[in-house]
N, C-alpha and C positions, 0 to 999 in steps of 0.2 A: 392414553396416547390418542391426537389425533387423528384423522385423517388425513393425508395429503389434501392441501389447499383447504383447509377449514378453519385457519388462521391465519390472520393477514400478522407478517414480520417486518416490520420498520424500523427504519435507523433516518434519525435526523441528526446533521453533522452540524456542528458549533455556528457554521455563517450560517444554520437555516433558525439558531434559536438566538441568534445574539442580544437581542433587543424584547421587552415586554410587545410590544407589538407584532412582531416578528413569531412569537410562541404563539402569539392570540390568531394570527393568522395561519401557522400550524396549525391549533388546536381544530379549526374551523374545516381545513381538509383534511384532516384525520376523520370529523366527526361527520364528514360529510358518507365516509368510507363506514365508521361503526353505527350510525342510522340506518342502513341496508339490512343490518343482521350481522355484520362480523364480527366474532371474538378477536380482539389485535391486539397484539404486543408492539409497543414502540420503544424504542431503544433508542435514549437520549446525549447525547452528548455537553459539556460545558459552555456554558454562554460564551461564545465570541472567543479573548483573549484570554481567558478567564485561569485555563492551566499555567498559563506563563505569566499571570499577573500573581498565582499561590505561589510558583517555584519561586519567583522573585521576592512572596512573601519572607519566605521561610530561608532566604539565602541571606536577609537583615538582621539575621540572626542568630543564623551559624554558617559559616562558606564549606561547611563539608557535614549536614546533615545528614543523619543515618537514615538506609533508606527505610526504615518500620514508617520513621517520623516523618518523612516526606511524603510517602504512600498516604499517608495518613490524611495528611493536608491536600494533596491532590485529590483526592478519588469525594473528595465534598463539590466539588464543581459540578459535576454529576448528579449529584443528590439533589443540589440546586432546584436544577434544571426541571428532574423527573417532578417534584413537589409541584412546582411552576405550572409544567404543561397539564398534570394530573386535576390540578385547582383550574384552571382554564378550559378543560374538558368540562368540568363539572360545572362548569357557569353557562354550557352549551347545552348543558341536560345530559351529558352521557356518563355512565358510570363508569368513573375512572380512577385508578388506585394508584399510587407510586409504589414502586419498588425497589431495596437497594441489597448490594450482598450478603447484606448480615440475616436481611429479613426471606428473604432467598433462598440463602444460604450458600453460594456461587461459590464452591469449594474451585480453587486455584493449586496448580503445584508449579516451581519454580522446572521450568527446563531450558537447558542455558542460562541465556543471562534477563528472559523474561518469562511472566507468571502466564498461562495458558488455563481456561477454565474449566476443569473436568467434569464437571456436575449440578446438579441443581438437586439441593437436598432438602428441600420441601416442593418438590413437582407438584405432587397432589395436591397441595393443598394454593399451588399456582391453580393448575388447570381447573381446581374447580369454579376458583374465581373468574374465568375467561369462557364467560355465558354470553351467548348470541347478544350484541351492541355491548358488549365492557372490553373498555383499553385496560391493560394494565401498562404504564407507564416506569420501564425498567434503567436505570440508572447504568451507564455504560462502562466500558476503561478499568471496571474493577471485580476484584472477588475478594476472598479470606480464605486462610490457609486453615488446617486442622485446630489450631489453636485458637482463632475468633480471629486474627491481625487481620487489617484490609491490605493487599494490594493490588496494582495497577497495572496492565496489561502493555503500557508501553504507547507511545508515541499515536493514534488513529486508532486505540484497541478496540474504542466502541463499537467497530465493523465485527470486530472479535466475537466482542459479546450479542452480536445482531444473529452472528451467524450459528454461535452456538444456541441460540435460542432455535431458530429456526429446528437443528438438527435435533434438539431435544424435545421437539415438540411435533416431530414427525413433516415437518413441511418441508416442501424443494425449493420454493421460490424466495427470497427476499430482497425487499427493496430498499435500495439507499437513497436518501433525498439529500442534496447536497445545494449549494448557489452554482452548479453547471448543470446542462441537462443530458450530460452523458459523457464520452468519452470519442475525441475528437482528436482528426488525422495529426494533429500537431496543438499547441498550445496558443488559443484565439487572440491570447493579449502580442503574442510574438510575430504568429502569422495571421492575420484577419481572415484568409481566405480556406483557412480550414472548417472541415467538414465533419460531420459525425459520423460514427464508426456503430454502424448498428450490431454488430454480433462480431465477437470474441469468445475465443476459445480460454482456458481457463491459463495456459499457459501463455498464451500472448499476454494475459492483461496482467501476468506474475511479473514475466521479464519487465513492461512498461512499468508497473509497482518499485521493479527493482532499480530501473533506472532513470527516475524520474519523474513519473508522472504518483501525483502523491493521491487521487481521488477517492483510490480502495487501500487498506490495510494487506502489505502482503501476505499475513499467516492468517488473514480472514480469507482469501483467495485460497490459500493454500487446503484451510480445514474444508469450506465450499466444494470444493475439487475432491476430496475424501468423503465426500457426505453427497456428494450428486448434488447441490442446491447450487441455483442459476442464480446469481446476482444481476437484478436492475436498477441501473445507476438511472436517477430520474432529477427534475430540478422541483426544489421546494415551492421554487415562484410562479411557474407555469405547469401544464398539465397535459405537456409532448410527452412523446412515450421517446422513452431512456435508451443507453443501451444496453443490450443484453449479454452476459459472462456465463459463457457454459462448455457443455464439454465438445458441441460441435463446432463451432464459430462460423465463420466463413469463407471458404476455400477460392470463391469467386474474387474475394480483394488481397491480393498477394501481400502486398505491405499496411498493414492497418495504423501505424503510426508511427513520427519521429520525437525522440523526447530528448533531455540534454541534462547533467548534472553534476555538479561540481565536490562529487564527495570521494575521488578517487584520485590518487598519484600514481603516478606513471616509474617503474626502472627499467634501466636495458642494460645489459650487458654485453658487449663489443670486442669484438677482436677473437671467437672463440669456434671449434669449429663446427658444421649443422650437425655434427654426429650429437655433440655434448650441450647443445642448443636444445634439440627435440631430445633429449632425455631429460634437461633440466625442467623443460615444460610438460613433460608425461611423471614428474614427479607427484604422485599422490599423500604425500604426506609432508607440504609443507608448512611453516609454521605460521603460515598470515593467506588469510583467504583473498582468493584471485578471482577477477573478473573478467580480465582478458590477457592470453598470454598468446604475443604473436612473435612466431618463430622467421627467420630469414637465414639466411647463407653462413650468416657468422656474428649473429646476434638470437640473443632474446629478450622479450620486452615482457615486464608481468605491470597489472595494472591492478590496486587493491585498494580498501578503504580507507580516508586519514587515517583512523584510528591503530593502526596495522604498520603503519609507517616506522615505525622502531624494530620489530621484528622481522620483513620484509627487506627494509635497505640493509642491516644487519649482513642476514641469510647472503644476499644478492653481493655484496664485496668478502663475505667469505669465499662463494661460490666462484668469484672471480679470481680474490687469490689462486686458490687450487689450480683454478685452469689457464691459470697464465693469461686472463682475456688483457686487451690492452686497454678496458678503461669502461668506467662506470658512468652512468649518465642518471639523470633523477629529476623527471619533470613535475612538480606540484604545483602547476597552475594552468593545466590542461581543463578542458572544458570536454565530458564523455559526452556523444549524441549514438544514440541507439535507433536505428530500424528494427522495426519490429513487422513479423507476419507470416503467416504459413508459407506465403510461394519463397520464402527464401531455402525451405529445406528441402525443396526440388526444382529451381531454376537456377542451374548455373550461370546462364547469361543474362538473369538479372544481377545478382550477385555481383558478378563481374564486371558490368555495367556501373555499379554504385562505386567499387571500389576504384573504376575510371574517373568519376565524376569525383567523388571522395579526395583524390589529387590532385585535381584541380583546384580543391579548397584546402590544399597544402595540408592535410590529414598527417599528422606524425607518427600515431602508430593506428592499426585497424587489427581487427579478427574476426572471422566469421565464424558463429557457433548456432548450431540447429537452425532456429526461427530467428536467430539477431543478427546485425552485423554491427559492430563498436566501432564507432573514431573518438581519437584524443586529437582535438585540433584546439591551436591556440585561442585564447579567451576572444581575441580582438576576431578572430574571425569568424566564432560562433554564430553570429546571426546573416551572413553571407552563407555559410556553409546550410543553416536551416533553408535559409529561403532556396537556394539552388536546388537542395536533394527534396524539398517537398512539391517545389515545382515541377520537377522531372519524374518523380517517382509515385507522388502521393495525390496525382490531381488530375 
């Protein structure tokens, strides 16, 4: 094992390798980083479009591939990749190896419905490799199960595997190099006038993961957060310093960011009364997971993932038969915008502020929870609604 900070941890995301020129210009600030003396693991991601141009592969040829054989075909983008930059390194002069899960050995076990990586079952014979100036250039997004099968970590998992390197190799810090150079009060292409957000708590930047903002992997935030290691989001193209994900953040910027995202449907139930509202919403075991559930007088509103939508509108008109409510309502083309920040879980009169302002932008349903506050406001008004609450709140 190392020592804290005797290993530099890199993750390069698909826009920072898309292109031969693009690795070679990686390879060049890597090497500029392993010529000092550091042993570095880089953790590479698939060129560009490259996962969605296999899935595509492989859908020409059967439209309901099992997933061994899918796993199978995805987790080569990676492999790619890691060969690329390890041969690009090495035309720099630095000794540099690729690595993928077989050779690794990146033992995976399925929990829920994605593979998470438990292990590394040749360490030693990693870490001996990782002598003062050698990259080892580690292929991301996958592992293999007890049996040798590869699979894939899910949607960004190569932060996954960024971070599990990190915690396996004793380090706190890792960096992500992406095409943004950090994590910013709102989304620059929507609002120009946004700003970067230098320090985040591990939890602000889960909730923003979770709604919306796609920069970090959220169960690579999550294991980070388990593990004590600070993620710095940096840009591949420039060499500003990033922002920084850890366990303190910043208590001086109340709202650190607004995001928006269109993967949740809205129910309410109407007509019923606040006794049988706030027990429906303090129910803990229902059967589709909830994101926002906002309670009134004589309704309740749950807000949950598309995919959820069968077993949630279901629940929600049973529920209403029972109680005799007068009528079911079901918005699926709501647009969710989340606040996110420390001062929301002790300023009331911000809070209440936003949800004044939030009505003005004819907000349909809202709820505030710890650090967030959620609106469902209609698609057409989304970008009215962004621009007002980041101007009042975030600037």
């Amino acid at each position: 094992m190392f020592k804290n900070g005797q290993v530099l941890i890199q993750k390069y995301g698909g826009s920072s390798v898309a292109s031969v020129e693009r690795i070679k210009n990686a390879a060049i600030k890597i090497s500029e980083k392993a010529k000092r003396g550091y042993p570095m693991v880089v953790v590479i991601s698939a060129m560009g479009d490259t996962t969605d141009e296999l899935i595509a592969l492989i859908h020409k040829i059967s439209t309901f591939p099992e997933r061994r054989e899918l796993d199978h075909v995805m987790a080569t983008g990676e492999m790619v990749s890691a060969s690329l930059m390890a041969s690009a390194l090495t035309e720099l002069g630095i000794r540099a190896k690729s690595f993928n899960a077989f050779n690794l050995q990146l033992y995976s076990e399925l929990i829920g419905n994605e593979y998470c990586i438990t292990k590394i079952g040749r360490q030693k014979e990693f870490e001996e490799f990782l002598q003062p100036g050698s990259v080892a250039v580690v292929a991301g997004f996958q592992g293999i199960t007890n049996d040798g099968d590869l699979t894939t970590l899910g949607r960004g998992g190569s932060d996954l595997t960024s971070v599990v390197m990190a915690r396996e190799l004793g380090q706190k810090v890792c960096e992500k190099y992406t095409d943004e150079d950090g994590v910013y009060t709102a989304d620059p292409r929507i609002i120009p006038t946004a700003s970067k957000v230098w320090h985040l708590s591990y939890d602000e930047m889960l909730t923003l993961a979770h709604f919306g903002n796609g920069i970090l992997h959220p169960r690579s935030i999550s294991l980070a957060k388990e593990s004590n290691i600070r993620l710095h989001v940096r840009s591949s193209f420039s060499n500003v310093e990033g922002s920084v994900i850890g366990p303190d953040g910043d208590d001086s910027v109340p709202i650190k960011s607004i995001t928006c995202c269109n993967k949740y449907v809205y129910t309410r139930i109407l007509g019923i009364t606040k006794q049988d509202a706030a027990e429906l919403a303090s129910n803990h075991n229902l059967p589709f997971e909830t994101t926002i559930i906002e309670v009134s007088d004589n309704s309740v509103s749950f807000g949950y993932p598309k995919s959820d939508s069968f077993e949630a509108i279901t629940y929600c008109w049973e529920k209403a038969a029972e109680l005799n409510a007068d009528r079911v309502e079901t918005f699926s083309e709501l647009t969710t915008i989340a606040l996110v920040g420390s001062g929301l879980l002790y300023d009331k009169n911000l809070v209440d502020n936003i949800i004044k302002t939030a009505d003005d932008c004819a907000s349909i349903i809202k709820q505030h929870s710890g650090l967030r506050l959620s609106l469902a406001v209609n698609k057409e008004k989304v970008s009215e609604a962004l621009l007002l609450l980041h101007s009042k709140f975030l600037q």
